[in-house]
N, C-alpha and C positions, 0 to 999 in steps of 0.2 A: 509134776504137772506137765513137763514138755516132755517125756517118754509118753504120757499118754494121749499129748496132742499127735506124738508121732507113730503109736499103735495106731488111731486112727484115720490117719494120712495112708498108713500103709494097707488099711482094708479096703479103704476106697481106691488106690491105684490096682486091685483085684478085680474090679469093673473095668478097668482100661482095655480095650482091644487093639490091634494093630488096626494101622489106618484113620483112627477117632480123629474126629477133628475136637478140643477138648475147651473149654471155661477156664481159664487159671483167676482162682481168687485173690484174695490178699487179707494178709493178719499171720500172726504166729504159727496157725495150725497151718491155713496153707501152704507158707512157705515150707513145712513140711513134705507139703506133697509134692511141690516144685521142686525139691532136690532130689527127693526119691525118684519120681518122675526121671528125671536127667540118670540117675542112675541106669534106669530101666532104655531109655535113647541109648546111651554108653554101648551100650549090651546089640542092640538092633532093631527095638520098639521104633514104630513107624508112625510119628503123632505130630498135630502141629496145633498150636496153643496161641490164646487170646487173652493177655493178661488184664484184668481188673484194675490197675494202676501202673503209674511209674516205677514204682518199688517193685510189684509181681515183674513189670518185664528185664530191670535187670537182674533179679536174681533165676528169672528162666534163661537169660543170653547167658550168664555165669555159669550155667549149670546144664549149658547145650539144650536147650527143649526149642524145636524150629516155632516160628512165630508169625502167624499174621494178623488181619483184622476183619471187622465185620463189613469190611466195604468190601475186600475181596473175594470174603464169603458167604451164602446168603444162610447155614445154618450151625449151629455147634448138637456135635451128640451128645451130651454131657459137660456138663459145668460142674467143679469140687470147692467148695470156697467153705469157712468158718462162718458162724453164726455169736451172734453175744448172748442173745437168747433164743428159744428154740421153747413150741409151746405144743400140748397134745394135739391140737388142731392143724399143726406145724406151718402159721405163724412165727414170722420171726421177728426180732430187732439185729438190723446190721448197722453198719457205719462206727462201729469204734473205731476204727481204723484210717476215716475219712473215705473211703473208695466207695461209700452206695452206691451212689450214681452210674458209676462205669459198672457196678456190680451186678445191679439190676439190671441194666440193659444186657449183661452177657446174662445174666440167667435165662431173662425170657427170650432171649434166640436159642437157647437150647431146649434141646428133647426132654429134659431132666438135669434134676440139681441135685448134686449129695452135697449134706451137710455133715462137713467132719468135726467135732468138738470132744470136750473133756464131759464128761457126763454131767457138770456142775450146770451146764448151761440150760440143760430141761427143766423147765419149771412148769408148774400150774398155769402160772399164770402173765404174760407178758407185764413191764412196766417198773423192774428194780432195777435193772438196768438201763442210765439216760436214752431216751429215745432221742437221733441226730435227727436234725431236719435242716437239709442245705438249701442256703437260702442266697439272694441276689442282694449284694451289698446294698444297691441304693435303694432308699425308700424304707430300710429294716426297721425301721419305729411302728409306720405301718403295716408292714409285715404284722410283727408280733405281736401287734394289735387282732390281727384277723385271725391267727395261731390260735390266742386264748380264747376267744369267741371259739373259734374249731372247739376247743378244750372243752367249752363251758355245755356247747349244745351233744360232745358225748358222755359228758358227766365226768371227765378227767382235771384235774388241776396239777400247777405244782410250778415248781422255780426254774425260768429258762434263764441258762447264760450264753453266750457267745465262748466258742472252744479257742482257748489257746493252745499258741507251740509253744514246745518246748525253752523255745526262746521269751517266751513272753507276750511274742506279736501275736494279733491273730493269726487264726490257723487259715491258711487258704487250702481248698481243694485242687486237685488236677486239673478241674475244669475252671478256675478261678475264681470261686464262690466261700463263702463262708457259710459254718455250720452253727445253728443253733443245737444246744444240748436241754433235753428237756427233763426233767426228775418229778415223773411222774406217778411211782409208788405201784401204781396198778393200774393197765388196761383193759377195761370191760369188754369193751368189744373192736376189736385191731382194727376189721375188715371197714366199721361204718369210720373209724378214723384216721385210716387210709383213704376214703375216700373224700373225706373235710379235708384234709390237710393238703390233698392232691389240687384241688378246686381254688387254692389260694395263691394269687397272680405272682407272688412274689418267690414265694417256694420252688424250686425245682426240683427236690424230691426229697423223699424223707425216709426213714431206718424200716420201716414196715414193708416186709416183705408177705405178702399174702399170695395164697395159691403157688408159688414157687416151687417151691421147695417139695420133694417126693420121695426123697427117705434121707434118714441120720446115720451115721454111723458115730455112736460114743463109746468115748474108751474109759474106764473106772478103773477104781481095785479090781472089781471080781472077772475085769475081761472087758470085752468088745460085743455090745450090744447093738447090732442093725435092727431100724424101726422102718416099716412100710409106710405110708400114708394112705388110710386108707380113702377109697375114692368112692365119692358120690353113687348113689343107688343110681342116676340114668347113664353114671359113666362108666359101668362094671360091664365086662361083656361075658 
């Protein structure tokens, strides 16, 4: 499974040009592409990078990729980050990881986002994989009171816990928030509960990534599969 996270890591730095200013994600697959990446700097590739967590940025200073941020840039030409699920509509679920948060906001300041994964990750249908929803410690009772209400008016149920670390504690994010983990079997429709979950005060963002995302790259047995997203009839030119 990690050769194939790292076949395609490697088709997506084939879109890298000199000059790009770039999206660095975080999880498995990416840091795939942050080493390859560094390879590619090594060599004389001309890029500077924006990592999605603390974990992406040291392992891009490891691995020489120059770095800034989005204060002192106002765009990224691509973003490359992993996905936990990835759906035909190309819908996703992120945050295994814990980084949505910074995830999302480096997507949508780019031009475009590749999603690099194992091909296991396309499915019909979003929701077997926990959906994260980071959330503001205080007041979390009522939080996850307004959550399930979300749930109940897009017809989603299912068992929410609080994510721990490894240690046991809870997990904090980068941003100093905790995440709720939701097990929700199946989501009917992403897009209307992206936008309940977004509407609830306590919430600061949650695993649904909608509209993002503009093509895949997965890697299987039989090879490496790029998928387009196709775009809206008034947006075809």
């Amino acid at each position: 499974m990690d050769q194939l996270k790292r076949q395609a890591a490697a088709r997506a730095l084939e879109e890298v040009r000199d000059g790009m200013q770039l999206g660095l994600g975080t999880g498995s697959t990416a840091k795939h592409f942050v080493e390859l990446l560094g390879e590619r700097v090594a060599t004389g590739l001309k890029v500077i990078g924006v990592p999605t967590s603390e974990t992406t940025r040291a392992d891009a200073m490891r691995c020489g990729v120059p770095l800034t941020t989005l204060d002192e840039i106002d765009h990224l030409d691509m973003t490359v980050d992993g996905a936990d699920e990835i759906d035909p509509d190309f819908n996703l679920i992120k945050g295994g990881g814990g980084a949505l948060l910074r995830e999302k906001i480096v997507a949508a300041a780019s031009d475009r986002m590749i999603v690099i994964a194992d091909d296991t990750k396309w499915v019909p249908t979003l929701g077997k994989f926990p959906l994260p929803i980071e959330v503001i410690p205080f007041g979390l009772g009522a939080t996850r009171r307004a959550i399930e209400k979300a749930f109940a008016v897009c017809g989603v149920s299912g068992q929410m816990a609080v994510r721990k670390a490894k240690d046991g504690h809870v997990f904090v994010t980068d941003g100093g928030h905790w995440i709720v983990d939701a097990q929700l079997g199946c989501i009917v429709d992403p897009p209307g509960l992206a936008t309940a979950l977004s509407a609830i005060p306590g919430v600061v963002e949650h695993g649904l990534f909608i509209g993002l995302a503009s093509s895949a790259v997965l890697a299987g047995g039989e090879g490496i599969r790029v998928i387009e997203r196709r775009k809206p009839k008034g947006d075809q030119v």
